[in-house]
Phi, psi and omega in degrees: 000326183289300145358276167306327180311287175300311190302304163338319192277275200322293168345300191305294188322316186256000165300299182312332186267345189252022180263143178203154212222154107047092182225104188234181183165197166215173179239146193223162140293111177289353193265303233218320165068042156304131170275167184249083176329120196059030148319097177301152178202105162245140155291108201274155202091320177267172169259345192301154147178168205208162158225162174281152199296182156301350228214359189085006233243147157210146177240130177228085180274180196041055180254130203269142175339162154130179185262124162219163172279119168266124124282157156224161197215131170208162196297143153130319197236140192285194190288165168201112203231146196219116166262130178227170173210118175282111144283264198224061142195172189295139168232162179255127146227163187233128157281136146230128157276143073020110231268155181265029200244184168245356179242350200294317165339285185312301153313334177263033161269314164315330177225055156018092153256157205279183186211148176292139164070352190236309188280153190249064178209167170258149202191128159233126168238163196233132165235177221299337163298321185301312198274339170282314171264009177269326203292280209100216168255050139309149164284187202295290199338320203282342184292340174275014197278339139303358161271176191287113159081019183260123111294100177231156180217128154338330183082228168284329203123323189306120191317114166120323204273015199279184178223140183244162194219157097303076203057041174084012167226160207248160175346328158303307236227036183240158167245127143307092173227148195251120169022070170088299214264133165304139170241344180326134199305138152312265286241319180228343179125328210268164166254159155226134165282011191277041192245323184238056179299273283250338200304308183299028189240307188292328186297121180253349166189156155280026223260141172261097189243125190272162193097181173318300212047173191278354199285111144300009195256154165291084192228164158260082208278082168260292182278003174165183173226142197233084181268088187247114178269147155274178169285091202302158156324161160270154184253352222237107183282173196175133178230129196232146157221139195236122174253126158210154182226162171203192197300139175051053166076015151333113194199115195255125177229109171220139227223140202207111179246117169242140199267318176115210186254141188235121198058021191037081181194302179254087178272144168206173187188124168224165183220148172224137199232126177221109227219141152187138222187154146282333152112129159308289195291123166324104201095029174236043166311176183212136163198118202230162171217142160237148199217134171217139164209127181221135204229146185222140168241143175249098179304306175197196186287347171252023187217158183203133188251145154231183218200146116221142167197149178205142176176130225221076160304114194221156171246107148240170166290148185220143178262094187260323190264124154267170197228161166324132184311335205297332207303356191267283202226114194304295167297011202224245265286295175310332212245007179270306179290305185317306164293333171292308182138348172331116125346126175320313181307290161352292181277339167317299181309318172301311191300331174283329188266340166244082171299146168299136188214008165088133177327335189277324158350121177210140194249049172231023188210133157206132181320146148220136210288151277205339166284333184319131155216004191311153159281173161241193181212130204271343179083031174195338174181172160286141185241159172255129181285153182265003168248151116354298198251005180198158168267118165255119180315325187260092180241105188286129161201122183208168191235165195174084161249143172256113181246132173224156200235124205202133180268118163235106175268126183246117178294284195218205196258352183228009167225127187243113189271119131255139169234140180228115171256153196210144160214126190269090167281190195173123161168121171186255180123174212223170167229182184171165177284121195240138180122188171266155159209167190260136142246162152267117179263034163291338177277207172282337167200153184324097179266135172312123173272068179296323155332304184284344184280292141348275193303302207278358172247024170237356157307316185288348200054313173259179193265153171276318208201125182266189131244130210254157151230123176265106195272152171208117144269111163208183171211167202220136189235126174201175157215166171221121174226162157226161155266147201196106177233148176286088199287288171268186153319306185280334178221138224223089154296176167215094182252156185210175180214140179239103188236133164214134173231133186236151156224109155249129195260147167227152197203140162254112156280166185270150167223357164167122197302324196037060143108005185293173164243021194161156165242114192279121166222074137349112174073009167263342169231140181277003196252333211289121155321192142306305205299337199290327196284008171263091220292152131244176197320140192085336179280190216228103220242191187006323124261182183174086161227190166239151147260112178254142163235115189244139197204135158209140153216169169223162180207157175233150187203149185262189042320059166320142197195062187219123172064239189257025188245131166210136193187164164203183191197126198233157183196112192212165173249133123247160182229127185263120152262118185255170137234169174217150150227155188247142165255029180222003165239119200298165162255348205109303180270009178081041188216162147320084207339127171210111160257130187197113191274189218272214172226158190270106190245151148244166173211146191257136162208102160221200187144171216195137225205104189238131208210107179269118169333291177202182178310334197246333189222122175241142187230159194192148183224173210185158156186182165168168185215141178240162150214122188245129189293141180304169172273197162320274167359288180318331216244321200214130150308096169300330162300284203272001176112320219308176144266127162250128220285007131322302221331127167267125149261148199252124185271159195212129190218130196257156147210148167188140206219160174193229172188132199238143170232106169244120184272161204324328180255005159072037171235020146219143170247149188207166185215148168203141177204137166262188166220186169182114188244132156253142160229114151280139157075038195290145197277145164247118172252151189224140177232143189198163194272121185268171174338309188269011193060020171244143193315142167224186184204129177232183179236127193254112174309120138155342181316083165257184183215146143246170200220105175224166204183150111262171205190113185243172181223152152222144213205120202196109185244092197270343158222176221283330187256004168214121191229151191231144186194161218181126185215150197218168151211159169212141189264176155207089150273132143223206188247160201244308189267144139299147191252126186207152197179185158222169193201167169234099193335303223222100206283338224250354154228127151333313208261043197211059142292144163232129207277164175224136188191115204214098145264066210265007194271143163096323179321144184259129178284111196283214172088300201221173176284135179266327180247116191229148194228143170207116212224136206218154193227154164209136215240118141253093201283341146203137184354130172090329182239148162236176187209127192214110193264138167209143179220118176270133192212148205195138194216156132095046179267128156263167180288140180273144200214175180271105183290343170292352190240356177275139193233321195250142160279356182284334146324093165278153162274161198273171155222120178309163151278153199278187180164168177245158166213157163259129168239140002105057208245114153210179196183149190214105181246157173216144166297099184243042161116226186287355190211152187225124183220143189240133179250147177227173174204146185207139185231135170236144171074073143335298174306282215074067187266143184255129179206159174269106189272315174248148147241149178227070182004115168051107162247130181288016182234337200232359174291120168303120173227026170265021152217067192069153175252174203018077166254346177089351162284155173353308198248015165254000191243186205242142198191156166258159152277192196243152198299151156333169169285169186188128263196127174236145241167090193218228193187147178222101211233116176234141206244110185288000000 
């Protein structure tokens, strides 16, 4: 029996030891109770550790009796740690963390971010772990090219230069905002990211919400809104340095100081970023400085200020002409030409008129022999060209800083003022060439014979052809405030006022004589002596005006919030002013040309309604109608003055509805939505001579386009070391109408009508891939490391073209070939204490796949044209490839 007893006791003993359970649970937001995606949970002590899912969700399976410590941790929040003891069942916990910031709350309530399952818009967001191992040294845009219907591309190569597209519309018509403040250009719509190289080092999240969105400022959010919150103070102290280097002298630094909460009261975090690199494509060098700061105070327990600036004074080099393919890759060219249906005779010949000069080949550089040494000058001071041995035509250098100052007041117990005054400055500008020039046509297309160019113009004494610089100085004044009172439980206004004012100057300086003693400008100015018209370096040549933008709105917005029911419905105004003045055109009294039409209103009216199924499935509808004030262009001719005593606003009317799913155990998420966008009435503007002989400008009425799509996500982590995502869109854009009409050139003859006939209706709408797929596995092989295979794939891309210029339907648009890339992500942090380090590695095009990533239709420069021109095909059109593979490498070392 004593026996049996012990064989019993052992038996019992090693069941017990060999039994192991479960430990699952979620991570949260204490404020807000959002979850937090990718959020580490270690076991202390241990090698166990796992991070969450999308949905916040984390799992640790086979954990053996006994006591332990769970911390879990994420950059932005402080730490949170649970001592449990495993018997004999599975355990749950749950975290909220505590954001380490004094601001971050206040901001995303401020630049109206979506919420899962509860806001009626489609929205992808990335938060700041996403964005640390997705980015690299990329620009901001390219980290989204895994969401649904997002197209961003690089462009030339140039630090700075990409672009993004959203359900077939372009940076015009997307709204930007850096925490809440609009950055879009007033004056035409558009962005440049070489203005926030530095940003990504600062960005604590993304969110894309494509469509109308929920953003209440009068912006221009059609095809989506791009919502980039920085990194608020820290509550926390902390010194973080980051080193990376990558492919062609790449060399990254960036040094991040937090003081922590001071006196419970104060915080601050400042940053610097120093970037400097050649660039794959030849002549796309970089040399960047970035600066960030932010400072937060708790005035008291109802008022709180925060301080941020950011701004990347920067040089870079730029690749702006794209070229014929051959001009790139010969064998690449032929199988491209082939696939269009081209004859071998045919393609020989385009490959002879166009020699090979390689992915790096950039026709914006041209040698010069090495006694050149004159400086050049930028039209604010002297500059050193930074090569020696070659010239860049194109050199982008500009500074854009925003600094805001934002109030967050809890008024009463249901009611909250926030206001943010802002001011956005700007001035630099890019050069390129003006003027006659000697070229070399040996290549695929004409490069400046600057030696010969040189010589004839210091023969000549004054210059035939110069290198120019064209300027945009301006600055931006605005505020934003709201008010947000809780009326019930259940229901939330919101009224706010949106005030901006811009001043922009545009302007041309000389930047380099290229051996001349003067540049002769005739007629350029109605004020200029004799003497005046011989321009030297700097000075100020071919236009010279201001532009002002005056902008005030307003908007009221609802909120609804109970049970499985949730919506809003927003209703707003703006009013546009534009003015112009020329200091280089006379009016007639000897004073400065100046036109300036009334001012212009627009309006926003949309909402939206969202309804939970169960715990697992939510649906949700949307609609809304804009009428958007034209940009500049549209209102005032900037050459000739003129007005147009018209102007359309161009409308846009959206619906789109859809459905999310997460499941109970929160290890998949899934999404699906359609849309359908009408844009009406897109401005044409036309310039023409009235009766009295002076330029007017009208508008040709009837361009519309739709834009319809679907567009699913999926998210799906079946075990604690693998998670897979995967996202798809398939598009319809086309043009809906024929255009068609008369106008009277020259009012003062009848008989000088002219048609406008754009048959553009069933044409397809360029720019971007109408079908895009994007699927990605990412492997945690043990605490601290990760490993991320991400693959993009893309069909049914057309070329992008002037829809105002298309005349004939026998023109087709090109459609490029479709194609894949591979991207490369990992990383490995550990802990030591007081200090923490992360090693990365980011490989982009893995494979080193050759594709057109842009296009361009019929190019009036680069096209073959010895078997007709606008013909719409391959070897009519103008195109980048897409960069080479290419690599980054660094370290990340943060110090507590």
């Amino acid at each position: 029996m004593k026996h049996f007893l012990s064989i019993f006791s052992s038996r019992l003993f090693v069941s017990a030891s060999l039994a192991q359970y479960n430990m699952t649970g979620t991570v949260v937001t204490l404020d807000i109770g959002d979850s937090l995606p990718g959020a580490s949970v270690v076991l202390e002590g241990t090698s166990r550790g796992t991070t969450t899912d999308t949905e916040g969700h984390f799992e640790l399976s086979g954990i053996s009796p006994g006591t332990y410590t769970i911390t879990v941790s994420f950059v932005g929040y402080e730490n949170a740690s649970q001592v449990v003891t495993v018997r004999s069942a599975d355990i749950v916990l749950n975290f909220e963390l505590e954001s380490t910031s004094v601001a971050l709350e206040g901001l995303e309530v401020f630049s109206s971010r979506a919420l899962e399952q509860r806001t009626p818009v489609s929205f992808t967001t990335l938060g700041r772990a996403e964005l640390r191992r997705d980015l690299g040294s990329r620009d901001v845009p390219l980290v989204l090219n895994s969401a649904p219907s997002v197209y961003s591309t690089a462009q030339g190569g140039g630090a700075g230069d990409a672009r993004v597209n959203v359900r077939g519309f372009n940076q015009r018509n997307i709204a930007i905002m850096v925490n809440g403040i609009p950055t879009n250009d007033m004056e035409n719509g558009w962005l440049y990211w070489s203005n926030w190289d530095g940003l990504g080092e600062v960005i604590n999240s993304i969110q894309l919400q494509r469509g109308l969105s929920v953003v209440t400022l009068a912006t221009p959010s059609i095809g989506g809104t791009m919502n980039i919150l920085t990194d608020p103070a820290r509550n926390t102290r902390q010194v973080l340095l980051r080193q990376e280097f990558g492919n062609d002298g790449l060399r990254k630094t960036n040094l991040v100081l937090s003081s922590g909460l001071i006196n419970g009261k104060v915080a601050v975090t400042v940053s610097g970023v120093r970037k400097t690199g050649r660039g794959y494509v030849d002549g796309t060098w970089t040399d960047m400085w970035s600066y960030y700061a932010a400072v937060g105070w708790n005035a008291s327990s109802r008022h709180r200020i925060d301080f941020f600036a950011i701004g990347t004074p920067q040089r870079h080099g730029q690749n702006l002409f794209r070229q014929n393919i051959a001009a790139y890759d010969h064998g690449f060219a032929r199988k491209v030409f082939e696939r269009d249906g081209l004859d071998e005779e045919t393609i020989d010949d385009i490959l002879q008129q166009f020699p090979e000069r390689g992915r790096r080949w950039n026709q914006n550089i041209g040698s010069v022999s090495e006694s050149y040494t004159r400086d050049q000058h930028n039209g604010f001071g002297p500059v050193r060209r930074k090569n020696a041995e070659y010239i860049d035509e194109i050199e982008n250098f500009f500074h854009k800083p925003i600094v805001s100052l934002s109030h967050f007041g809890q008024l009463t117990d249901k009611s909250l003022l926030s206001t943010t005054l802002y001011y956005s400055g700007g001035k630099g500008g890019g050069s390129g060439r003006h003027g006659a020039f000697i070229q070399n046509y040996d290549g695929p297309s004409p490069v400046p014979d600057y030696d010969a160019q040189i010589q004839w113009n210091r023969e000549n004494g004054q210059s035939f052809g110069i290198i120019r610089n064209r300027h945009n100085v301006q600055w931006t004044l605005g505020a934003i405030s709201k008010l947000t009172h809780q009326v019930s439980s259940r229901f939330k206004l919101e009224l706010g006022l949106d005030w901006r004012a811009a001043e922009i100057q545009h302007f041309s300086t000389v930047r380099d004589l290229l051996g001349g003693n003067g540049y002769l400008r005739i007629g350029d100015s109605d004020f200029w002596d004799p003497e005046e018209q011989v321009r030297q370096l700097g000075e100020r040549f071919e236009y010279n005006d201001e532009v002002t933008v005056d902008w005030i709105g307003g908007f009221l917005q609802g909120q609804y919030d109970a049970g499985p029911w949730s919506g809003f419905a927003v209703a707003g105004y703006s009013s546009v002013k534009y003015s112009f003045e020329d200091f280089f055109t006379d009016d007639g009294n000897g004073e400065f040309f100046t036109a300036s039409p009334p001012s212009i209103g627009g309006y926003q009216v949309k909402g939206g309604v969202s309804y939970s199924l169960n715990d697992a499935v939510s649906v949700y509808a949307n609609s809304g109608y804009i009428s958007k004030v034209p940009v500049f262009d549209g209102v005032i001719d900037a050459i000739s003055g003129s007005i147009n005593p018209d102007p359309q606003n161009e409308t846009f009317v959206g619906i789109e509805s859809g459905m999310s799913f997460r499941s109970l155990n929160r290890k998949m998420t899934a999404k699906l939505n359609f849309y359908h966008t009408t844009w009406n009435d897109r401005t044409v503007p036309r310039n023409l001579v009235e009766q009295s002989g002076n330029d007017e400008l009208v508008s040709i009425k009837g361009l519309n386009a739709l834009h319809k799509g679907i567009e699913g996500e999926l998210a799906w982590q079946p075990v604690d070391f693998v998670r897979v995502d995967g996202a798809f869109s398939f598009g319809d854009w086309r043009y809906t109408d024929d255009v068609s009409g008369t106008y009277t050139l020259d009012r003062s003859n009848p008989d000088s009508q002219q048609e406008v006939s754009l048959p553009l209706s069933g044409v397809k709408v360029g720019d971007a891939p109408q079908s895009q797929a994007a699927y990605a596995i990412t492997a945690f092989p043990y605490s601290g490391l990760h490993v991320k295979l991400t693959g993009r794939s893309y069909a049914r891309h057309f070329a992008d073209f002037d829809p105002a210029g298309y005349s004939d339907r026998r023109s087709t648009v090109w459609r490029a070939p479709g194609y894949r890339v591979f991207d490369l992500q990992a990383g490995y942090d550990f802990d030591r204490g007081r200090y923490g380090i992360r090693l990365f590695l980011h490989v982009f095009n893995l494979t080193n796949a050759f594709y057109v990533q842009d296009a361009v239709n019929n190019s009036r420069f680069h096209a073959y044209i010895e078997n007709g021109s606008n013909m719409g095909r391959a070897d009519d059109a103008e195109v980048f490839l897409g960069l080479p593979r290419t690599f980054n490498i660094g370290t990340r070392i943060t110090f507590h």
